[in-house]
N, C-alpha and C positions, 0 to 999 in steps of 0.2 A: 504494500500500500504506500500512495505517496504523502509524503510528509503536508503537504497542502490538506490532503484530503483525511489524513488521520488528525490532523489541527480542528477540523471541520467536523469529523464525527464527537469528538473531545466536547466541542464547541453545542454538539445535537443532545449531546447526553447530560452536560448540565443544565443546559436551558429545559431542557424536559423536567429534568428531580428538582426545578427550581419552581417549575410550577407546578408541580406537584406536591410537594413541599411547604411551598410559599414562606419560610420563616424557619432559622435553627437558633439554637441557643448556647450559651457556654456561661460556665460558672467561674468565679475567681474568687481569688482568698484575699479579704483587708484584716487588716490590722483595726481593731475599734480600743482597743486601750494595749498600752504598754506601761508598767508601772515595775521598774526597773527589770529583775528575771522573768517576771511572770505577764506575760503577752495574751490577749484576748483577742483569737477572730472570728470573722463572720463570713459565711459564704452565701457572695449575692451573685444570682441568674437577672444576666442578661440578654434578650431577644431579639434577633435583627429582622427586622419582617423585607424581604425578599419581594420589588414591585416587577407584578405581571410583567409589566413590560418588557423587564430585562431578562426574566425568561424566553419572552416571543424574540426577541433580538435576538439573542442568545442563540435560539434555533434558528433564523434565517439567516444568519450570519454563517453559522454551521454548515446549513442546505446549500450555501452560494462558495462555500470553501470546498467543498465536495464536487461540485461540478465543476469548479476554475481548475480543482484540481486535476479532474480525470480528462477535461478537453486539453490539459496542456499534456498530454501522450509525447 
Protein backbone atom coordinates (compact mmCIF):
# COMPACT_ATOMS: atom_id res chain seq x y z
CA UNK A 1 0.00 0.00 0.00
CA UNK A 2 1.02 3.41 -0.80
CA UNK A 3 2.10 5.66 1.95
CA UNK A 4 -0.41 8.55 0.46
CA UNK A 5 -3.19 6.02 0.72
CA UNK A 6 -2.25 4.38 4.04
CA UNK A 7 -2.11 8.26 5.57
CA UNK A 8 -5.75 8.31 4.09
CA UNK A 9 -7.10 5.15 5.49
CA UNK A 10 -5.33 6.24 9.02
CA UNK A 11 -7.07 9.46 8.38
CA UNK A 12 -10.92 7.13 7.56
CA UNK A 13 -10.47 5.29 10.70
CA UNK A 14 -10.21 8.06 13.08
CA UNK A 15 -12.73 10.26 11.64
CA UNK A 16 -15.02 7.22 11.85
CA UNK A 17 -14.24 6.40 16.07
CA UNK A 18 -14.53 10.12 16.27
CA UNK A 19 -17.85 10.06 15.41
CA UNK A 20 -18.79 7.48 16.97
CA UNK A 21 -17.22 8.34 20.00
CA UNK A 22 -17.90 11.93 19.94
CA UNK A 23 -15.93 12.78 23.39
CA UNK A 24 -12.86 10.64 25.47
CA UNK A 25 -11.68 11.54 28.67
CA UNK A 26 -8.60 11.23 30.89
CA UNK A 27 -7.95 11.72 34.54
CA UNK A 28 -4.95 13.47 36.30
CA UNK A 29 -3.49 13.77 39.63
CA UNK A 30 -3.29 17.46 41.65
CA UNK A 31 -1.92 18.09 44.45
CA UNK A 32 -4.85 19.93 46.84
CA UNK A 33 -2.73 20.37 50.10
CA UNK A 34 0.93 19.61 50.94
CA UNK A 35 1.77 20.24 54.59
CA UNK A 36 5.39 19.42 54.73
CA UNK A 37 5.74 15.18 54.24
CA UNK A 38 2.37 14.58 54.07
CA UNK A 39 0.67 15.50 50.48
CA UNK A 40 -3.06 15.34 49.72
CA UNK A 41 -4.57 14.55 46.06
CA UNK A 42 -7.36 14.41 44.14
CA UNK A 43 -8.06 12.80 40.98
CA UNK A 44 -10.05 15.15 38.56
CA UNK A 45 -11.75 13.71 34.87
CA UNK A 46 -11.42 15.66 32.21
CA UNK A 47 -13.62 15.44 28.98
CA UNK A 48 -12.93 16.60 25.46
CA UNK A 49 -16.12 16.59 23.47
CA UNK A 50 -14.83 15.68 19.90
CA UNK A 51 -17.10 18.33 17.00
CA UNK A 52 -18.96 16.29 14.31
CA UNK A 53 -17.32 18.18 12.06
CA UNK A 54 -13.97 17.12 12.55
CA UNK A 55 -14.88 13.64 12.38
CA UNK A 56 -16.73 14.33 8.72
CA UNK A 57 -13.28 16.16 7.66
CA UNK A 58 -11.51 13.68 9.12
CA UNK A 59 -13.14 11.10 6.77
CA UNK A 60 -13.04 13.14 3.49
CA UNK A 61 -9.91 14.11 3.90
CA UNK A 62 -9.15 10.24 4.39
CA UNK A 63 -11.41 9.33 1.17
CA UNK A 64 -9.45 12.08 -1.08
CA UNK A 65 -5.95 10.64 0.30
CA UNK A 66 -6.86 7.22 -0.91
CA UNK A 67 -7.72 8.06 -4.31
CA UNK A 68 -4.76 10.81 -5.00
CA UNK A 69 -3.10 8.09 -3.66
CA UNK A 70 -3.91 5.17 -5.97
CA UNK A 71 -4.22 7.57 -9.29
CA UNK A 72 -0.78 8.51 -8.71
CA UNK A 73 0.31 4.55 -9.90
Amino acid sequence: MKPLSLIGLVLVVVGVAALALGRFSYTTEEKVLEVGPIVATADQEHTVDIPDIAGILAVVAGLALIVVGRRRA
